[in-house]
Every structure is written in structure tokens, then in C-alpha cells.
C-alpha distance (Angstrom), angle and dihedral (degrees) to the residues before:
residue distance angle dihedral
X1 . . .
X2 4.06 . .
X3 3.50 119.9 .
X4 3.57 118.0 -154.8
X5 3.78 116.7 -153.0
X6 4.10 131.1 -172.2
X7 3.33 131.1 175.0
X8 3.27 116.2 176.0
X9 3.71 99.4 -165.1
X10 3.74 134.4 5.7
X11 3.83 112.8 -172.8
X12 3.77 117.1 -149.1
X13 4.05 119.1 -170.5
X14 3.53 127.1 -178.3
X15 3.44 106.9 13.5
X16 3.56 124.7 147.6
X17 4.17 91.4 -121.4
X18 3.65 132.2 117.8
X19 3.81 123.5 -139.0
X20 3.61 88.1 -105.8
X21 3.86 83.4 63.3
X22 3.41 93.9 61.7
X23 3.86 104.7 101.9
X24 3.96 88.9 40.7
X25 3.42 91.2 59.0
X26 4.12 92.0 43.1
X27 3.91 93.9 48.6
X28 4.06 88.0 53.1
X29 3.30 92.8 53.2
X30 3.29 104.2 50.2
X31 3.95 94.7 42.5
X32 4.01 90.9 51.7
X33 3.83 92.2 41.9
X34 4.00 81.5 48.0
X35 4.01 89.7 53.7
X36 3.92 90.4 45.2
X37 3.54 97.9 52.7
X38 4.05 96.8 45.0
X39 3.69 95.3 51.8
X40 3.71 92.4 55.2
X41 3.97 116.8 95.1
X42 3.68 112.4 -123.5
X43 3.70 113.2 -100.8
X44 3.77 148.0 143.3
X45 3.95 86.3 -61.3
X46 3.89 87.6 80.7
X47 3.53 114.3 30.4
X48 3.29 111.8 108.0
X49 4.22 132.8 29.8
X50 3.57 106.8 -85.6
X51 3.87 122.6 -173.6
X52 4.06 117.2 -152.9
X53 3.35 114.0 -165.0
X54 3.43 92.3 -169.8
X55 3.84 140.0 -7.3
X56 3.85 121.2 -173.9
X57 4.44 110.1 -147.2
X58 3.24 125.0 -155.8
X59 3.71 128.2 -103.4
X60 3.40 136.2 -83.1
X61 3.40 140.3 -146.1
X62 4.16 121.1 -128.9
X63 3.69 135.0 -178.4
X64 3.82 123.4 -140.7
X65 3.98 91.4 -105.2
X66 3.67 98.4 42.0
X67 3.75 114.2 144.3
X68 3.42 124.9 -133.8
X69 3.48 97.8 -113.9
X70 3.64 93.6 51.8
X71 3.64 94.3 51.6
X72 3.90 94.5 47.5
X73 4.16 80.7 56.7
X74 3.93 87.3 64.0
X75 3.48 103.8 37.3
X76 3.70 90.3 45.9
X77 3.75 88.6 56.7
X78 4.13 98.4 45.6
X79 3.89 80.4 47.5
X80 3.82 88.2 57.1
X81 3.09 92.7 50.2
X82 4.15 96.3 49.9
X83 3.91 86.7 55.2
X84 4.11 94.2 60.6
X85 3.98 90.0 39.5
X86 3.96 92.5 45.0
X87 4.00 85.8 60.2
């Protein structure tokens, strides 16, 4: 099965990241969202084309010294977890 996933814009506020951190932060999230979407077993959850318009995620929780990549790990994961609730 291939999934096919856009999103056309994923708004981040209040993280502790510079600019620079930007593509960091991108690369996570796509890897973990990746990882996520592999492991699950094909089912009635992706069938058919479904457009979003918009899906809201739950919040995360960051420390001060968070790294990019770690912080791409968790909103990965609460974006995950948007997609099956936004169905």
C-alpha cells in the first residue's frame, strides 16, 4: 500500500527553535511521521482519498534545551495522532 501525505502547512508557536532550526525540525518530522505511518497495518483508516482542511494536534510539552530533532519526534507523533482523530 503507499500512502501519500501533504500538508501544506503545519504551524508551530512557541517553540524554543531558531530559524536556523527550521530544516532540523522539518527532517524529524517527516522521518517520525514516516515511522508512524509504516508500522500501521493497512485498514479502513486509509482507503480512500481524504482531504482535511484542517486538523488541530494536541500539545506538547518542550524543555528549554530541546533539540530540534527531539522536538520534531513529538510533534510528529501529536500530528499522528490529529490525522486518525480528523477522520
Amino acid at each position: 500500500m503507499k500512502i501519500r501525505l501533504h500538508i501544506e502547512r503545519l504551524v508551530v508557536d512557541g517553540l524554543p527553535l531558531a530559524a536556523r532550526d527550521g530544516p532540523a525540525l522539518r527532517t524529524a518530522i517527516e522521518a517520525e511521521l514516516t515511522r508512524l505511518l509504516a508500522e500501521e497495518t493497512p485498514g479502513d483508516r486509509w482507503r480512500t482519498d481524504t482531504a482535511v482542511p484542517r486538523a488541530r494536534a494536541e500539545g506538547i510539552r518542550v524543555a528549554a534545551q530541546s533539540r530540534p530533532a527531539e522536538i520534531g519526534l513529538q510533534v510528529a507523533r501529536s500530528v499522528h495522532g490529529a490525522m486518525g482523530r480528523a477522520r
